[in-house]
C-alpha positions as CSV (number, residue, x, y, z in Angstrom):
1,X,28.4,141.4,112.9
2,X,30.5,138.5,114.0
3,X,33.9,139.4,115.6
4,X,37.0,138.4,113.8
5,X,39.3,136.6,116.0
6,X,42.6,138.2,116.7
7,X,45.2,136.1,115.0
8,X,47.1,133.5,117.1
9,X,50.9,132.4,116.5
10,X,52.0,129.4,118.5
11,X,55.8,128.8,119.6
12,X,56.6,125.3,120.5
13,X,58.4,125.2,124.1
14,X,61.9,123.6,123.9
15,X,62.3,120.6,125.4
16,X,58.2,120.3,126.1
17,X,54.7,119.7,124.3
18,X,53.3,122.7,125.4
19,X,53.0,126.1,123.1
20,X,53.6,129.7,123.6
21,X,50.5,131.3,122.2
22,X,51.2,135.1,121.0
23,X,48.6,137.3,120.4
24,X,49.6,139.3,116.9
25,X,47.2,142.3,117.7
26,X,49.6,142.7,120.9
27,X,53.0,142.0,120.1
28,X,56.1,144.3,120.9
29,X,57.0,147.9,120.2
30,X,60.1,146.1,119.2
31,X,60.9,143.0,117.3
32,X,63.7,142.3,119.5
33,X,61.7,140.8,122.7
34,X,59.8,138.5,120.0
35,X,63.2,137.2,119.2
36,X,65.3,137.4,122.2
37,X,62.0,134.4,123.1
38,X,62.7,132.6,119.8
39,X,66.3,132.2,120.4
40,X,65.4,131.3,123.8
41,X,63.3,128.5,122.6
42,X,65.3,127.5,119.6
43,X,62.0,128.3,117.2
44,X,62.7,127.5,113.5
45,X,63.7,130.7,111.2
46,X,60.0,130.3,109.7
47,X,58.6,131.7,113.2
48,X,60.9,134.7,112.7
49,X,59.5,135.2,108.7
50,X,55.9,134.7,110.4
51,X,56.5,137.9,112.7
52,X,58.6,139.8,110.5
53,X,55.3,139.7,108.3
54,X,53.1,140.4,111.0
55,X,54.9,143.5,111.7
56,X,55.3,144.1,108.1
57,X,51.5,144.1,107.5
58,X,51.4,146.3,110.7
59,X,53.4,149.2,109.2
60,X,56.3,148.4,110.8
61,X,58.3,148.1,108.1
62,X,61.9,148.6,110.3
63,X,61.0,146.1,113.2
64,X,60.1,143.6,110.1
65,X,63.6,144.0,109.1
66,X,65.1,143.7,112.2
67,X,63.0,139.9,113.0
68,X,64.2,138.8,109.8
69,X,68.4,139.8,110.3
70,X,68.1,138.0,114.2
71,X,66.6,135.0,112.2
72,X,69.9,135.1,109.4
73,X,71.8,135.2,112.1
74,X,70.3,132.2,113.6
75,X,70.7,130.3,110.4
76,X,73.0,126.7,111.0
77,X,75.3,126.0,108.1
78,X,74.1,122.8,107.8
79,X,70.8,124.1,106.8
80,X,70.9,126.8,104.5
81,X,67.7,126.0,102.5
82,X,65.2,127.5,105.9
83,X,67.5,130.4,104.9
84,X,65.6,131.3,101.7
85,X,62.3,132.7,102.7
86,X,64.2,134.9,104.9
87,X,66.5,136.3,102.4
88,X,63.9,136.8,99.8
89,X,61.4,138.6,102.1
90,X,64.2,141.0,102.9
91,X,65.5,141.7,99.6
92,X,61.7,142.2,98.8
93,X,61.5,145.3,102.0
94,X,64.6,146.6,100.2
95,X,63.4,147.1,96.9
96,X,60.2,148.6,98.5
97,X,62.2,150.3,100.6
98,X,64.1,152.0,97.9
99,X,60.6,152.9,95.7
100,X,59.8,154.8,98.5
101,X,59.7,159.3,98.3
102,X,62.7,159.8,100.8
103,X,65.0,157.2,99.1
104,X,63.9,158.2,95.4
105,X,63.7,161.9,94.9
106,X,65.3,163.0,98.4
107,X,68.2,160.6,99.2
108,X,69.5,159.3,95.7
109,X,72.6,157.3,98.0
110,X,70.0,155.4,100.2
111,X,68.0,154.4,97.2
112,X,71.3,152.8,95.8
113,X,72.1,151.3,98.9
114,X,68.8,149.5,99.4
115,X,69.2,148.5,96.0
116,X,72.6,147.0,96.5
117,X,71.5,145.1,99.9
118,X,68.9,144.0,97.8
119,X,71.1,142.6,95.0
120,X,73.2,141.0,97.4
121,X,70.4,138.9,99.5
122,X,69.4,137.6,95.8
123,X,72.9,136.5,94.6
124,X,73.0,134.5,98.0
125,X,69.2,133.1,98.2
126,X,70.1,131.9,94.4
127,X,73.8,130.2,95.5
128,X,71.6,128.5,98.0
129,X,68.7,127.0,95.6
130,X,68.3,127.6,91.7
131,X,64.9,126.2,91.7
132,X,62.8,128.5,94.6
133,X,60.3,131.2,92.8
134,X,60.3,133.3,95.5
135,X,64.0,134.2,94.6
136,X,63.4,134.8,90.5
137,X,59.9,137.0,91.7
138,X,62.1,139.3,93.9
139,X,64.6,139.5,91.2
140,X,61.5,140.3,88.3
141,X,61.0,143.3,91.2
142,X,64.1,144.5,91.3
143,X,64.2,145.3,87.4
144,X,61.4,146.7,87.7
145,X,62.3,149.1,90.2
146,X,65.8,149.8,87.8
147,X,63.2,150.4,84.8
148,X,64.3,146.8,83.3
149,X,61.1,145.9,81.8
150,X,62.7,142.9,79.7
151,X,65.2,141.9,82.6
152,X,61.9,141.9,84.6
153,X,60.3,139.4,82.2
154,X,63.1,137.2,82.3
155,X,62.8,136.7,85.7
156,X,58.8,136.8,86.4
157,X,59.4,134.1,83.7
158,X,61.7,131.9,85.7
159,X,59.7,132.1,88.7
160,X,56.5,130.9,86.5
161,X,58.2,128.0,85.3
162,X,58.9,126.8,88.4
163,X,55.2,127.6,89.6
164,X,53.2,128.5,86.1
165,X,50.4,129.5,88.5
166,X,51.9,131.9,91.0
167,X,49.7,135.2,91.1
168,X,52.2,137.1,92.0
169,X,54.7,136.5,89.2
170,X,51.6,136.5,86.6
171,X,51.3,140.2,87.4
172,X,54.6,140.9,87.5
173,X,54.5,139.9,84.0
174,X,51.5,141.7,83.4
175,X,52.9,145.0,84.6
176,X,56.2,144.2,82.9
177,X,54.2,143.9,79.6
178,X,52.4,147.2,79.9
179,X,55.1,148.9,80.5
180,X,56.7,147.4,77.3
181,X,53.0,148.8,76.1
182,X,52.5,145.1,74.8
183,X,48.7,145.9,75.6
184,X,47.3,143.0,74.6
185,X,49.6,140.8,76.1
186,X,49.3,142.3,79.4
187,X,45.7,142.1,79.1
188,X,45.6,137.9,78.5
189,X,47.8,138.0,81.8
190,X,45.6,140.1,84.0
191,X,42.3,138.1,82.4
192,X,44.5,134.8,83.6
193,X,44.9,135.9,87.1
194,X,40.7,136.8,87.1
195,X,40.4,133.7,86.1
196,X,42.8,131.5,88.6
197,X,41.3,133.8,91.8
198,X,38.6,136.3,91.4
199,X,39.4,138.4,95.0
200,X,43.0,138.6,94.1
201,X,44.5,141.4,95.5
202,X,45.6,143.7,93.6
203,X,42.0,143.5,91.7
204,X,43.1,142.2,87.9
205,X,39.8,143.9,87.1
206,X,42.2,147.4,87.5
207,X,44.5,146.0,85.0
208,X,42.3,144.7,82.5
209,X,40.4,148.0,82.8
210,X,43.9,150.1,82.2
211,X,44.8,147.4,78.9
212,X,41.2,147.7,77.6
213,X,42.0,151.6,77.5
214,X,45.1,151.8,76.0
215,X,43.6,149.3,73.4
216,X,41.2,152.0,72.3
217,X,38.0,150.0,74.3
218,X,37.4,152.6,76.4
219,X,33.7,151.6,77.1
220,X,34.7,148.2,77.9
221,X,37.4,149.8,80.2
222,X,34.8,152.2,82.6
223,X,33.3,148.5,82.7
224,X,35.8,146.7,84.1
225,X,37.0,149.6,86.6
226,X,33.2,150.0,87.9
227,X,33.0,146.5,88.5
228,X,36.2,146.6,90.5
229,X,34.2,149.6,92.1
230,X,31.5,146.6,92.8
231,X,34.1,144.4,94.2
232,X,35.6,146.4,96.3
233,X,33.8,149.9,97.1
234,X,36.4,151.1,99.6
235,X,39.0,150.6,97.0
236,X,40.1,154.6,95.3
237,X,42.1,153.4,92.3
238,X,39.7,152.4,89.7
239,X,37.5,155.9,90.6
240,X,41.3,157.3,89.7
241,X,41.3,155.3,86.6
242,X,38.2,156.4,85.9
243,X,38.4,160.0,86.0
244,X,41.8,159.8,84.3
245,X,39.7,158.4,81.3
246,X,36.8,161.4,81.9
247,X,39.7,164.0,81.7
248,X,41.8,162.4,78.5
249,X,38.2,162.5,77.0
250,X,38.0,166.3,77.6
251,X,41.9,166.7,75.9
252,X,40.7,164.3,73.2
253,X,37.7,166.3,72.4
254,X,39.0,169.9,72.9
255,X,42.3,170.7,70.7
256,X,43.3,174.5,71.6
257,X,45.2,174.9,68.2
258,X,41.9,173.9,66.4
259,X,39.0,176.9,66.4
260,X,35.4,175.4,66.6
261,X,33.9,178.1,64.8
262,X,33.6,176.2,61.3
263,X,31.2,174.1,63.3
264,X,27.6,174.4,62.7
265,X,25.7,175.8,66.2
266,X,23.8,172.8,67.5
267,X,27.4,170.7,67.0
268,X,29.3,173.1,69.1
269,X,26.5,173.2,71.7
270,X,26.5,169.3,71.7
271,X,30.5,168.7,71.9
272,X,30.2,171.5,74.7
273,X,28.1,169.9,76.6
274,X,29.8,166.8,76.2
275,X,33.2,168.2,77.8
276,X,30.9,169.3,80.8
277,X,29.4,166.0,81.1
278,X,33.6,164.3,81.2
279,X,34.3,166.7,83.6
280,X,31.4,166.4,86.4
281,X,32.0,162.5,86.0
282,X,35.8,162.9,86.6
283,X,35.5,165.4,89.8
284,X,32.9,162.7,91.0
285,X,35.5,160.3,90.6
286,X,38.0,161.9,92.2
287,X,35.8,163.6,95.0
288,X,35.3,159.6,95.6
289,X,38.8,158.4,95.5
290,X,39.9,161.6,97.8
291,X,37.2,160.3,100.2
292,X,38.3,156.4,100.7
293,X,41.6,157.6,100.4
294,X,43.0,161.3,101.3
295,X,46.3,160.0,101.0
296,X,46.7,158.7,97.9
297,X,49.4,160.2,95.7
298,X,47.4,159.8,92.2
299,X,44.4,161.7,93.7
300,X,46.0,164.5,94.8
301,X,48.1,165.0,91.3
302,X,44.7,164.9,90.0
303,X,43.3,167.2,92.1
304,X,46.6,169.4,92.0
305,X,45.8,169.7,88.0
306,X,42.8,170.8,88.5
307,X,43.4,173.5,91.0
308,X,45.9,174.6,88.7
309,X,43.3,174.8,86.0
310,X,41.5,177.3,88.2
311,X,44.8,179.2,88.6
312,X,45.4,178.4,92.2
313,X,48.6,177.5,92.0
314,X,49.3,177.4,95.5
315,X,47.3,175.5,96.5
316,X,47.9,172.9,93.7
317,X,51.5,173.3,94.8
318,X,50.6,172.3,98.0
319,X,48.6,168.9,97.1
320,X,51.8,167.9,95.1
321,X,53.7,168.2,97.7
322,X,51.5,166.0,99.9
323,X,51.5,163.7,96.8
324,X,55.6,163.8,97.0
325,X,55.4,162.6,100.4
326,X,53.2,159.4,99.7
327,X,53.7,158.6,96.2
328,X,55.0,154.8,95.9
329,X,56.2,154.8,92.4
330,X,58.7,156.7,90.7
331,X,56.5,157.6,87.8
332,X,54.6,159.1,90.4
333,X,57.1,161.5,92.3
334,X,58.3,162.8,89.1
335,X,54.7,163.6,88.2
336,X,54.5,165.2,91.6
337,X,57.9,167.4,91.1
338,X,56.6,168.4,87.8
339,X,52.8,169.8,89.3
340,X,55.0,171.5,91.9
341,X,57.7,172.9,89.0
342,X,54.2,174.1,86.4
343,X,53.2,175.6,89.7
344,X,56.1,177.9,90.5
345,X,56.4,178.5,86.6
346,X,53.1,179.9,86.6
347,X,53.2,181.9,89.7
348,X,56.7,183.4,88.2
349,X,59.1,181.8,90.6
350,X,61.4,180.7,88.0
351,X,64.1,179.5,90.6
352,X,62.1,177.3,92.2
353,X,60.2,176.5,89.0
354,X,63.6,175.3,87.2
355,X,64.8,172.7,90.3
356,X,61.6,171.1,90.3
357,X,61.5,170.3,86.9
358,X,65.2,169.2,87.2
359,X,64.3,167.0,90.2
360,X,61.4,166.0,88.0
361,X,63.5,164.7,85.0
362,X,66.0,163.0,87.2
363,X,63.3,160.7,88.0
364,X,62.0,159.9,85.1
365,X,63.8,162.1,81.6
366,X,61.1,161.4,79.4
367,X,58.4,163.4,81.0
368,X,58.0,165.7,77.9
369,X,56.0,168.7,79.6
370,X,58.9,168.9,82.5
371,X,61.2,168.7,79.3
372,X,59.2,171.4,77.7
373,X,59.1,173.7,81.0
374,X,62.9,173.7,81.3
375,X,63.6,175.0,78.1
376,X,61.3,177.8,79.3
377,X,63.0,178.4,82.2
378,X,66.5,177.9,80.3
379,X,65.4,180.7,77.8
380,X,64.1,182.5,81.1
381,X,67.8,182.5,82.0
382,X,69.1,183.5,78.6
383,X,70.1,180.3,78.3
384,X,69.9,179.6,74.6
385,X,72.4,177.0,73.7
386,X,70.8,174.8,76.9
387,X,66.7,175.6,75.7
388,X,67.2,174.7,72.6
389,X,68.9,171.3,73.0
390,X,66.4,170.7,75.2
391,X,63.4,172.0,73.0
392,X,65.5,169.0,70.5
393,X,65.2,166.5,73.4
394,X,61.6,167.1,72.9
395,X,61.3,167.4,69.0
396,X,63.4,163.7,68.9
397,X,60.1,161.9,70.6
398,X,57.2,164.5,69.3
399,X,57.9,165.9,65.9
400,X,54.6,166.9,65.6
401,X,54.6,168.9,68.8
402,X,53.8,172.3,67.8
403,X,54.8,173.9,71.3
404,X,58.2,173.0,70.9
405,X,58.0,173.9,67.4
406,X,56.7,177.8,67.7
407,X,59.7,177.7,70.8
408,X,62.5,176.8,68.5
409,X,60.6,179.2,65.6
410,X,61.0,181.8,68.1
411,X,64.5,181.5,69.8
412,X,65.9,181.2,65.9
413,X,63.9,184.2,64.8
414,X,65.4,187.0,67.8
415,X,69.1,185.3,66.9
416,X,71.3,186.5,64.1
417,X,71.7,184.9,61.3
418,X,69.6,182.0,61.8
419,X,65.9,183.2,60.4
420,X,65.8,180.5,57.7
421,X,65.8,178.2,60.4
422,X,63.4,180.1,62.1
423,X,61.2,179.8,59.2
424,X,61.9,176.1,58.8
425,X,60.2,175.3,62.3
426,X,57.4,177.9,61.7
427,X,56.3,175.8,58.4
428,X,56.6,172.8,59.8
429,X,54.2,174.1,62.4
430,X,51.9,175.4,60.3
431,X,51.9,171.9,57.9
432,X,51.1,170.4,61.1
433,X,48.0,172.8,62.3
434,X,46.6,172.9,58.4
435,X,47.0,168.5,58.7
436,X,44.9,168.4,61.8
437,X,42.4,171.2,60.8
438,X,41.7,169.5,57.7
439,X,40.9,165.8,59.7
440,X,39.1,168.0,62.4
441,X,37.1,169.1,59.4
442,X,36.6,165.7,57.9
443,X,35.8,164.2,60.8
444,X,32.2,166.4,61.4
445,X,31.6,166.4,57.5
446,X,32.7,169.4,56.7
447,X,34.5,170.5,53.5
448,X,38.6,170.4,54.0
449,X,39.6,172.7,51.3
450,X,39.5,175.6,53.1
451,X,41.3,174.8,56.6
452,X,41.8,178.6,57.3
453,X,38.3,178.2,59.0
454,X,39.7,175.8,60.9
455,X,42.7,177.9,62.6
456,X,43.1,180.4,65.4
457,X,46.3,181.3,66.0
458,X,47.3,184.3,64.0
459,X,49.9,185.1,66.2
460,X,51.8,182.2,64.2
461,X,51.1,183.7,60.9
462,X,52.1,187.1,61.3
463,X,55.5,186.0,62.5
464,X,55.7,183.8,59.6
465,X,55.1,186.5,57.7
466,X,57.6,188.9,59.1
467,X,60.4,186.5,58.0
468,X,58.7,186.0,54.8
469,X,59.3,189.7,54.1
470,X,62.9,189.4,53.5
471,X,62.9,186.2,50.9
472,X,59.6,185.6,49.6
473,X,56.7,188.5,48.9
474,X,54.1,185.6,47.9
475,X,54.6,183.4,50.8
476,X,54.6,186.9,53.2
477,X,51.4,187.5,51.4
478,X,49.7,184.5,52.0
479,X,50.9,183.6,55.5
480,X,49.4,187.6,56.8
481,X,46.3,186.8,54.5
482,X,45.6,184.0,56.6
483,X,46.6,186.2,59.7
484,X,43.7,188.5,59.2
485,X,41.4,185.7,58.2
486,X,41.7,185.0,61.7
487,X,41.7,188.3,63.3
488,X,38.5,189.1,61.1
489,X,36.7,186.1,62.9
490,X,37.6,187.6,65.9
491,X,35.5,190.6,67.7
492,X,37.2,194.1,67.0
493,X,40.6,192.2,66.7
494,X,41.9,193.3,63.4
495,X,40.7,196.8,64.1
496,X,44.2,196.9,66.5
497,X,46.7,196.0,63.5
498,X,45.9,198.3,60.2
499,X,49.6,197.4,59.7
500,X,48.8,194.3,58.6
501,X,46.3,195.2,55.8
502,X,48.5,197.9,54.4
503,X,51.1,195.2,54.4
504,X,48.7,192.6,52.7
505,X,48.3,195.6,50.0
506,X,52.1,196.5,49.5
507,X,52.6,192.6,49.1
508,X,50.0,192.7,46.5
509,X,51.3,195.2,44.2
510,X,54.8,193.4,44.5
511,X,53.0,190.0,43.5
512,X,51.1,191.2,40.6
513,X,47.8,191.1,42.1
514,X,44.7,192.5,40.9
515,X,44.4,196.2,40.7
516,X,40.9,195.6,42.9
517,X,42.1,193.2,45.2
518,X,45.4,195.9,46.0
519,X,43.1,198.8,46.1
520,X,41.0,196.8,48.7
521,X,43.5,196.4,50.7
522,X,45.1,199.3,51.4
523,X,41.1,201.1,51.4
524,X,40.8,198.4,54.5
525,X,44.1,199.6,55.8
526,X,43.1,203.2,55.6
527,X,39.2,202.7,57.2
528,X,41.2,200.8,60.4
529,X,43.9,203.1,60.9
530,X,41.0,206.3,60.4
531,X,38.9,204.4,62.9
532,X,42.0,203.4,65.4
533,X,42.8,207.5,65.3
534,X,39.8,208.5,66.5
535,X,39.7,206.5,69.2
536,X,43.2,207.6,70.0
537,X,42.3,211.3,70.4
538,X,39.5,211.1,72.0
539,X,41.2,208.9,74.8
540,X,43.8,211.4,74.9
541,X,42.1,214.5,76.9
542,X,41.5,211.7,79.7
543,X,44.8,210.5,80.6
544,X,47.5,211.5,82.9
545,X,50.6,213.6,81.3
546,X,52.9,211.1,80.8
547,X,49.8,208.3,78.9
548,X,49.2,211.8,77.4
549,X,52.5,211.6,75.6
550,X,52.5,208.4,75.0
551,X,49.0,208.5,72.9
552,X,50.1,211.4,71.2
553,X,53.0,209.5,69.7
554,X,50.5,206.9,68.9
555,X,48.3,209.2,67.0
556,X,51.1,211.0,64.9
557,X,52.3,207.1,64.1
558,X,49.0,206.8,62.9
559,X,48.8,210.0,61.1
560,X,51.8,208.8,59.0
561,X,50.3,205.7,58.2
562,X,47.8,207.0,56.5
């Protein structure tokens, strides 16, 4: 393999024809003896731009900032234009400077200030020169870091039209777009930059690939991110991008509120074996992406998710945390504070569990499940005035979200005077699971008249059906009937509640049912709450004095009932 010659940057020698040649794989620990030999020789500022990037693309980000202020202040006032490149180069280390974990999450004063410093290098580089891309690029960056999308298009605009081909400002635009999700638009940008430079860097392939999947071409998507694969096999985003896709497939495919047990046996084998077949592509993907790159902060949120899956939730705390401490872009740290916050939550530290998804929302206040996770941890603190406005906060952007929905059912159900409420959010919730169950249905063939089938949450129903109790017998009625529906499906679960069928008979003689149907009932009532005795007393000889006590209540409440 050929050796790649170290890169050369010669000095001219004031006041001679001969050249200072410095070797950029050996230059300084500090910026400062590179300058202290410009200044010497009176180099032009571009020499100092040329090893503030060499030190830039080095890592040493600080050093780069340090060339480029001894350069300013070299700057003649008669000659403000050889300022520019200086002043846009900084403000661009600022604004990188300020995405960065410390200055985002950890230090919300720095991030401003870096910000600021930014601002102000822009304001001057554009009272220098109105016409200089550079300037208008920087600027598009800026807004971007603010969350600007359309301030950021104004500028990536300004900079094309003074240069319609610059790469850099055509996916500024691009990324501007997507975030604006103007998919489509995005993707004619990304396709453009393909098409001006095929080994640009960053690979436009990644961008099509991420338009092309939020476009709904998700086949065409895997494409593009395996050929970027192709292009570059040491590069771990698109096997990120492409496990993302292999896991949103699994969450597409598998609903929780929906049961699969309307579906006929060789279906349900199929789809199961489908969500198998997503999930051993995406942990390839991501076993890949950890390899080339253990640092990266996407992985390990990836990874972290799927730990927590598993119910290791310290360890998935722990790869958040490393993702924390490289993550690049605000979106994400705040998914990085919100794996760390679900991780508390879970393992019951609800301290820790409610500053993390604080941090998280600070960041970014849209992240619905960090939303979601604090009105759990609000209510954990009896909280209720604080949960529920921000359960609403939720509701606003996801009125379909049936979570937030049973949450609000429940906080208004346990409060006084507040149960029609209550019931307003649990039949919302249940218009919502029937709706699904009924496309779920239609979508494999099956008949969608009856969506009880379809359902598996009784939980829902009998609480719907408590409230019911006080204003409506027939709606009680119907909502336990479809309670028990459930429970039936399930093995030896209705056995547990003869409650329920001695309720679904009382609520039939009150509604006029058929003498049959009533009788029915309460027989099915009678046969669980015979069988549940039994197994009361003869689990009562084995247990300890006080779980002696305790079934003997048991078995007299049972007694009664019948």
């Amino acid at each position: 393999m050929a050796l790649v010659e170290p890169r050369m940057i010669e000095v001219p020698i004031e006041n001679s024809d001969d050249v200072l040649e410095i070797n950029c794989s050996q230059l300084p620990e500090h910026a400062a003896e590179i300058c202290d030999i410009l200044e010497n020789e009176g180099a032009a500022l571009r020499f100092y731009q040329l090893f503030a990037l060499e030190y830039y693309k080095q890592g040493q980000t600080e050093e780069a900032v340090a060339a480029l202020k001894r350069g300013l202040a070299q700057a003649k006032a008669n000659d403000q234009t050889s300022k520019l490149p200086l002043l846009t180069f900084l403000a661009s280390i600022y604004v990188q400077k300020a995405k960065s974990p410390l200055a985002s999450a950890g230090n919300a004063s720095s991030r401003e200030m870096m910000l600021k410093m930014a601002t102000a290098l822009l304001v001057e580089a554009e009272r220098i020169s109105h016409s200089e891309p550079n300037t208008y690029l920087v600027k598009g960056m800026l807004a971007m870091t603010n969350r600007l999308p359309d301030a950021a298009l104004i500028q990536f605009n300004n900079a094309l039209r003074l240069e319609p081909h610059s790469l850099a400002a055509l996916l500024g635009k691009a990324r501007a777009l997507f975030g604006k999700r103007q998919f489509q638009q995005a993707l004619s940008l990304y396709q453009q930059v393909l098409t001006l430079r095929p080994r640009a860097k960053p690979d436009p392939r990644i961008g099509i690939g991420m338009c092309l999947y939020k476009l709904g071409h998700t086949n065409d998507a895997r494409r593009a991110l395996k050929r970027a694969i192709d292009i570059n096999p040491a590069a771990a985003a698109p096997h990120v991008l492409l496990a993302a896709i292999e896991l949103n497939e699994v969450k597409r495919r598998f609903d929780p509120h929906i049961s699969r047990g309307a579906a006929d046996p060789g279906s349900a084998q199929k789809a199961a074996e489908g969500l198998v077949e997503c999930l051993r592509r995406a942990m390839e993907h991501l076993q890949q992406a950890y390899e080339l790159q253990p640092g990266n902060a996407a992985t390990l949120i990836f990874l972290a998710d799927r730990l927590f899956c598993k119910s290791e939730f310290e360890n998935a705390r722990k790869l958040a945390e490393r993702a924390l401490s490289t993550a690049d872009t605000m979106a994400i740290q705040a998914e990085a504070h919100y794996q760390i916050a679900r991780s508390y939550h879970a393992a019951k530290k609800f301290d820790l569990a409610f500053e993390a998804y604080n941090k998280c929302l600070k960041i970014n206040d849209k992240h619905t499940l960090a939303c979601y996770g604090l009105g759990q941890m609000q209510l954990q603190r009896t909280d209720v005035s604080q949960a529920e406005a921000t359960f609403q906060r939720v509701l606003e952007r996801h009125p379909r979200c049936t979570e937030v929905l049973r949450a609000l059912g429940y906080l208004h159900a346990r409060l006084p005077n507040t149960k029609a409420k209550a019931l307003e959010y649990y039949e919302r919730e249940m218009q919502i699971l029937a709706e699904d169950a009924a496309e779920n249905a239609r979508s494999l063939g099956k008949p969608t008249e009856n969506v009880i089938e379809w359902l598996d949450d009784a939980n829902l129903f009998l609480e719907a059906g408590l409230l019911y109790e006080a204003t409506s017998a027939k709606k009680a009625r119907k909502a336990y009937f479809v309670a028990a529906s459930i429970l039936q499906r399930e093995e030896s679960a209705g056995e547990h509640l003869p409650e329920l069928w001695n309720n679904l008979g009382a609520l039939s003689q009150l509604t006029g049912e058929d003498n049959a149907a009533v009788f029915a009932e309460l027989n099915a009532a009678a046969d669980k709450c015979t069988r549940a005795l039994e197994r009361a007393s003869s689990q009562t000889a084995d247990k300890k004095p006080v779980q002696q006590s305790k079934a003997t209540n048991e078995i007299r409440r049972l007694e009664n009932s019948l």
